[in-house]
C-alpha positions in Angstrom: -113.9 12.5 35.3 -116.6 15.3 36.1 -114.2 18.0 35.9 -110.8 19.1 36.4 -110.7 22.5 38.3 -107.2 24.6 37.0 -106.2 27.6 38.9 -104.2 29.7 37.2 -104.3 30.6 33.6 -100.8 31.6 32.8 -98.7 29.1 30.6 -98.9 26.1 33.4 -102.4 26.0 33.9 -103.4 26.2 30.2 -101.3 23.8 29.4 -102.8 21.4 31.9 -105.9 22.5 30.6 -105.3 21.9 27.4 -104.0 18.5 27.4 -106.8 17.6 29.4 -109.7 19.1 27.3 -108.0 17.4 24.5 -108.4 14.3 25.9 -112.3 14.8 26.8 -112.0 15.9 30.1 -114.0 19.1 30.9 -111.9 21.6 32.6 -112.3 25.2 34.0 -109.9 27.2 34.5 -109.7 30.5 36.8 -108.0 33.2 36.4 -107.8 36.1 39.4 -107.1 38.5 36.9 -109.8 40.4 34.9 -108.5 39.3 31.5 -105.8 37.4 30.3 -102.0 37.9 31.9 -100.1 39.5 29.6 -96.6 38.5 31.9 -93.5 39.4 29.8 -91.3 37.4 32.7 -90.6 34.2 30.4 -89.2 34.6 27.0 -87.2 30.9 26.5 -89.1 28.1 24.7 -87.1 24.7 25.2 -87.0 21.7 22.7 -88.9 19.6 24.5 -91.2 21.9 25.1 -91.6 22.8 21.4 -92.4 19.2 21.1 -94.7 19.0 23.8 -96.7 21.8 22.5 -96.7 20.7 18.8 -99.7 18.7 19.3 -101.5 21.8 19.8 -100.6 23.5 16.7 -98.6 26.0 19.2 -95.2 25.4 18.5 -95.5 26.7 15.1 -97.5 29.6 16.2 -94.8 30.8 18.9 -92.5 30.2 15.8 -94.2 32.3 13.9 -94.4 35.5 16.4 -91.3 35.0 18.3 -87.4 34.2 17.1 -85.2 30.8 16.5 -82.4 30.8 18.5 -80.0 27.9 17.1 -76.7 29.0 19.3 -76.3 30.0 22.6 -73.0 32.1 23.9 -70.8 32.7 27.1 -68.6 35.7 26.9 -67.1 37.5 29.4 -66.4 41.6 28.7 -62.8 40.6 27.5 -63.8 38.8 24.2 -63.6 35.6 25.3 -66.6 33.3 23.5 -67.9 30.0 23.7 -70.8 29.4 21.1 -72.5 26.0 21.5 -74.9 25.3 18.6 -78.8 23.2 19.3 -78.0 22.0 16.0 -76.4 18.7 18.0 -79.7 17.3 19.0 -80.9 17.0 15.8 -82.1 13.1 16.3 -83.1 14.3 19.8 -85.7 16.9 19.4 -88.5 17.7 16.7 -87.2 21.7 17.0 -83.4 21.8 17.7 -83.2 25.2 18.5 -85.1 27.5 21.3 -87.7 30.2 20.0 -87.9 33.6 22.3 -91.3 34.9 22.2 -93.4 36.2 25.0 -94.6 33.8 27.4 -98.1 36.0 27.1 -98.0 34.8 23.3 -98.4 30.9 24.8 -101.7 31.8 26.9 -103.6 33.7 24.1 -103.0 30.1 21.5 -103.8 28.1 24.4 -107.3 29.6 25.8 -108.7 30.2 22.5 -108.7 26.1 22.6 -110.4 26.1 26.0 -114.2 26.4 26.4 -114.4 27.1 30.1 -111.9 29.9 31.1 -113.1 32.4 34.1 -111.4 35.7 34.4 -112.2 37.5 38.0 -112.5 34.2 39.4 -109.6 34.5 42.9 -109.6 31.1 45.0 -110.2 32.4 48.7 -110.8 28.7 49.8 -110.3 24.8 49.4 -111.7 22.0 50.7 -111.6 18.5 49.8 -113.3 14.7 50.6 -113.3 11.2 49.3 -115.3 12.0 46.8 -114.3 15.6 45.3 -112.7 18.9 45.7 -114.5 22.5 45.7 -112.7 25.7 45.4 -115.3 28.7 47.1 -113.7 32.0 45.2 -113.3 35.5 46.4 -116.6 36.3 44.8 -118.6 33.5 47.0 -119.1 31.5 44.3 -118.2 27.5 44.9 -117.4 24.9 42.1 -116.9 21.1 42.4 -114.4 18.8 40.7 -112.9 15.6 40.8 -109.3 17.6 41.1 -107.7 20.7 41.4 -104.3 21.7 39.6 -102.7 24.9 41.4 -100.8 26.8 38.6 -101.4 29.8 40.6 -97.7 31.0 40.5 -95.3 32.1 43.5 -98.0 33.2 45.4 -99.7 30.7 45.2 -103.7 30.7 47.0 -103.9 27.1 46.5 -101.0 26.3 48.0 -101.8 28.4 50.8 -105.2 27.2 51.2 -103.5 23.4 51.5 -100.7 24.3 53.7 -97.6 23.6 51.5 -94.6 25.0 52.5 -91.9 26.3 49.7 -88.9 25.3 51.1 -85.9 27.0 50.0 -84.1 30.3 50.0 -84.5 34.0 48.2 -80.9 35.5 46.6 -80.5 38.9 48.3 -80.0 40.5 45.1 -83.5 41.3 42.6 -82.7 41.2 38.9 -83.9 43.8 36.4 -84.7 43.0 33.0 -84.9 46.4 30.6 -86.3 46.0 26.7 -84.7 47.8 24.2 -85.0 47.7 20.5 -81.6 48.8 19.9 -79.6 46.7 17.8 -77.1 45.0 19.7 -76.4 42.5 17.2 -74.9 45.1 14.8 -72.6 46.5 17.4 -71.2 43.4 19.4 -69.6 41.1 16.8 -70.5 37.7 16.0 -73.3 38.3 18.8 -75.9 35.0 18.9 -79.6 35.6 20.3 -79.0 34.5 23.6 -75.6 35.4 25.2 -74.6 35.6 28.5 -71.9 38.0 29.8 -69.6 36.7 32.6 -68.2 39.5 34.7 -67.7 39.2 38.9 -68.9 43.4 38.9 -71.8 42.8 36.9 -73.0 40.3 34.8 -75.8 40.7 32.4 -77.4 38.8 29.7 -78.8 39.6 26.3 -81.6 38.1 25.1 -83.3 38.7 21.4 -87.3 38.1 20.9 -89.1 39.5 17.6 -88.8 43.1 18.3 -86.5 43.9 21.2 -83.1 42.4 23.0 -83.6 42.2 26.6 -81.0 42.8 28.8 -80.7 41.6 32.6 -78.4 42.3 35.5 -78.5 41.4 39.1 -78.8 44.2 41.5 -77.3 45.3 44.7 -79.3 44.1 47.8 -79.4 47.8 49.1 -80.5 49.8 46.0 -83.8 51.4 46.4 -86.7 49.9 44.2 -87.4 53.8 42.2 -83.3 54.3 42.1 -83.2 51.0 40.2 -85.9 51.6 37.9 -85.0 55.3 37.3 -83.9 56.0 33.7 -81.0 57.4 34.7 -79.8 53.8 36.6 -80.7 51.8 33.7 -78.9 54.0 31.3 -76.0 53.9 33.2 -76.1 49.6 33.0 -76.6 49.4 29.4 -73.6 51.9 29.0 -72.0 48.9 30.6 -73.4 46.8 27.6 -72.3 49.1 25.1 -71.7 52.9 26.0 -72.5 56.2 23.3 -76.1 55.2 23.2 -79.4 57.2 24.3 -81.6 53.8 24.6 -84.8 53.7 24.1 -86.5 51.8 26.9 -89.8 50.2 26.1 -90.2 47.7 29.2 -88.3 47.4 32.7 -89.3 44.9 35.3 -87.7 44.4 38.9 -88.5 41.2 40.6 -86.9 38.9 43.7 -84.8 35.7 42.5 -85.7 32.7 44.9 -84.9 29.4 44.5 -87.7 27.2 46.5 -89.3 23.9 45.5 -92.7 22.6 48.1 -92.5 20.3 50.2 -95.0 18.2 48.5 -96.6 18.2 45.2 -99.9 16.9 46.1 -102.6 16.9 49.2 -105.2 14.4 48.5 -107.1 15.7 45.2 -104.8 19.0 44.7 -102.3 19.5 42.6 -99.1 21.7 42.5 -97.4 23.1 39.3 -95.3 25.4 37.8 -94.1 28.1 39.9 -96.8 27.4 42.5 -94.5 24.2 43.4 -91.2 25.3 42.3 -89.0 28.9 41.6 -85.8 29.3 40.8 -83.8 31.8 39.3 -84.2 32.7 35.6 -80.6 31.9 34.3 -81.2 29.1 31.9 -84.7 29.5 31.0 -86.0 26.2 32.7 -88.7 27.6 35.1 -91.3 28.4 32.8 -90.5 25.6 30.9 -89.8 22.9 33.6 -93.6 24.3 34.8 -94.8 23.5 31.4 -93.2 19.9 31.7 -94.9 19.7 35.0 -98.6 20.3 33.3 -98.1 17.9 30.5 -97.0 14.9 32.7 -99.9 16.0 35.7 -102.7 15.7 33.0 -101.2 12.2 31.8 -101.0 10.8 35.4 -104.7 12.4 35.8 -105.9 11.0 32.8 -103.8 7.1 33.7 -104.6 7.4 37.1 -101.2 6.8 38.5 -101.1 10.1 40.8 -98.3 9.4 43.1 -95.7 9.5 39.9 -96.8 13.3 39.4 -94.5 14.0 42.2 -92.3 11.0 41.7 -91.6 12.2 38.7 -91.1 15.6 38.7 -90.4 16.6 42.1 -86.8 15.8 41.8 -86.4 17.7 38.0 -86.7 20.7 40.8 -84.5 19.5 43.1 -81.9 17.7 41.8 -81.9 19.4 38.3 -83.1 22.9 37.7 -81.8 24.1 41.0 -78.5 23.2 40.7 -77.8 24.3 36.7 -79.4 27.4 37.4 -77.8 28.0 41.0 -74.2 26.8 39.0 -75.8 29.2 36.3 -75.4 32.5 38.5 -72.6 31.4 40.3 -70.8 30.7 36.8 -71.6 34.2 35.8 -70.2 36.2 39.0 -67.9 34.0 39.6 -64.4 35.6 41.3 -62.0 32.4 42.0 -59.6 32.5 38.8 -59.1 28.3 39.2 -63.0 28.1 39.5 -63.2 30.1 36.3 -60.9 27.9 34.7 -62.6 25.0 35.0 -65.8 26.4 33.8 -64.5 27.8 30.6 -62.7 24.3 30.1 -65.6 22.7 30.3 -67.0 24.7 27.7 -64.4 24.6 25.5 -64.3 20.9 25.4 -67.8 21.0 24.3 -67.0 22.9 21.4 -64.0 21.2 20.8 -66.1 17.5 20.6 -69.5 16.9 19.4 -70.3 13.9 21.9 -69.4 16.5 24.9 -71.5 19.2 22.9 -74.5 16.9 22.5 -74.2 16.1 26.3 -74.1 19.6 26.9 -76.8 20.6 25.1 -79.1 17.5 26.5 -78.8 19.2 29.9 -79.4 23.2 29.3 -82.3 22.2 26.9 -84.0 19.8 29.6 -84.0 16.8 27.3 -82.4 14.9 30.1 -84.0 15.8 33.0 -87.1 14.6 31.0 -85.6 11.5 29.7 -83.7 10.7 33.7 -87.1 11.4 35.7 -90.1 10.4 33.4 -89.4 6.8 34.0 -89.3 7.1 37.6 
């Protein structure tokens, strides 16, 4: 190949990038902002994931500035637990465990390994033959490639400029997510690095990365954008976390939940990936992840040459897989109907009760199975 064009360089599009570039293929990659994203939306590493990246020498670098997180918990504000342990997919997985570090931390390992990364560089067009595709930017600059792989994110230009649809539906609620280096861990008993609170009021969920626990909640649909972000209004949530406390709040971030996958994966010589092709809500940690998946099985079917299997592949890990865990996700979470409830902490309690149940468990929220049901495909 000439050369790959990559729009996009958040964690999708350097990973494309770099599992291309490692395999010879030149590759650019552009970036509409002026340096590199420094996006704190994406804190959850996967096992699979882990492994993916090892080739690059990035797993252990994201293990070395972020956390391990062997255990995950569901509580609900009652004391009720269930604490399932990634210690089950031991013969599964090279890392059993997830690591919580800043999705930001990924893209600074992966374009130090790139030669070719353009900051500035917006896609305002597309246009593709038989023999090529060339992206004209904002600027009025044009390049040429063989391909193009839109990692562009939810707002996608690329998908745009191909006329894509992203088919789906937006929650009516936006979550928040407020960083607080507050100890939690000292005050909540038994308390693992990622725990989610079950409550049909308000929800939340704690998650722990090197310095800081970050805490989500839904919001109402008619709350004000400034009223949510006001210090007063997050106070008042984490008092609902743990009250007495004057936090300290060193990042807050307000953002719409959709969950939308495209209609297609591919026109002709363009590519879609990561949240450019798919978004769903964040309860489970599989979109960044599942986008990450996307890049590493794209730059194999680039590099084989079997291009429909991008999107027979992993098309339906969208569809059939990470929209409904995380949709079952929320819905577990808020979740009013005391029989419905029942069932869910049942089925959590058997996992803990059996280790074949817990394994199976595990397989699914890590995204070892969707990758071992849909690769083969």
């Amino acid at each position: 190949m000439k050369r790959v064009l990559v729009a996009g360089a958040g964690p999708v599009g350097l990973s494309a990038a770099a599992a291309l570039h490692a395999a010879g293929v030149p590759v650019t990659v552009l970036e509409a902002e002026p340096r590199l994203p420094e996006n704190l939306r994406a804190s959850t590493f996967q096992p699979p994931t882990l492994d993916l990246l090892e080739r690059f020498g990035a797993a252990q670098k994201l293990i070395d500035m972020g956390r391990i997180a062997r255990k995950v918990q569901y509580r609900d504000r009652a004391g009720w637990v269930a604490e399932l342990d990634f210690g089950v997919l031991a013969h599964d997985t090279k890392h059993p465990y997830r690591v919580q570090c800043e999705q930001f931390r990924l893209n600074q390992v992966l374009a130090a390994l790139l030669p070719d990364v353009r900051y500035g560089a917006e896609v305002a067009g597309v246009a593709q033959d038989a023999d090529g595709v060339t992206v004209t930017l904002a600027s009025g600059e044009s390049l040429g490639g063989d391909y193009l792989i839109g990692a562009d994110g939810a707002r996608s230009r690329v998908r745009e400029a191909i006329g894509i649809a992203l088919e789906g539906f937006t929650w009516p609620e936006r979550f928040l997510v407020a960083s607080t280096p507050f100890a939690f861990e000292k005050v909540i008993a038994g308390l693992c690095d990622v725990s989610y609170f079950a409550d049909p009021q308000e929800w939340f969920f704690l998650l722990r990365v090197r310095d800081v626990w970050r805490v989500m909640f839904p919001t109402r649909a008619e709350e004000a954008d400034d009223a949510i972000l006001s210090d007063a209004a997050i106070q008042a949530r984490l008092q609902r976390v743990h009250p007495g406390v004057e936090y300290e709040i060193v990042h807050r971030t307000l953002y719409s939940v959709h969950q939308r996958v495209a209609q297609t994966y591919r026109n002709g010589r363009v590519f879609l990936a990561g949240d450019a092709a798919h978004l769903n809500n964040p309860l489970g940690g599989m979109g960044m992840n599942g986008g990450i998946h996307d890049a590493f099985n794209l730059a194999q079917k680039l590099l084989s040459g079997d291009l429909d299997a991008y999107e027979r592949q992993r098309r339906p890990v969208a569809l059939e897989y990470v929209n409904t865990i995380t949709i079952a996700n929320k819905r577990n979470l808020e979740m009013r109907d005391a029989d419905a409830q029942r069932r869910w902490r049942a089925e959590l309690e058997r996992a803990m009760a059996d280790r074949a149940a817990e394994r199976e468990y595990m397989l699914k929220i890590s995204m070892i199975a969707s990758l071992r049901k849909y690769e083969c495909a």
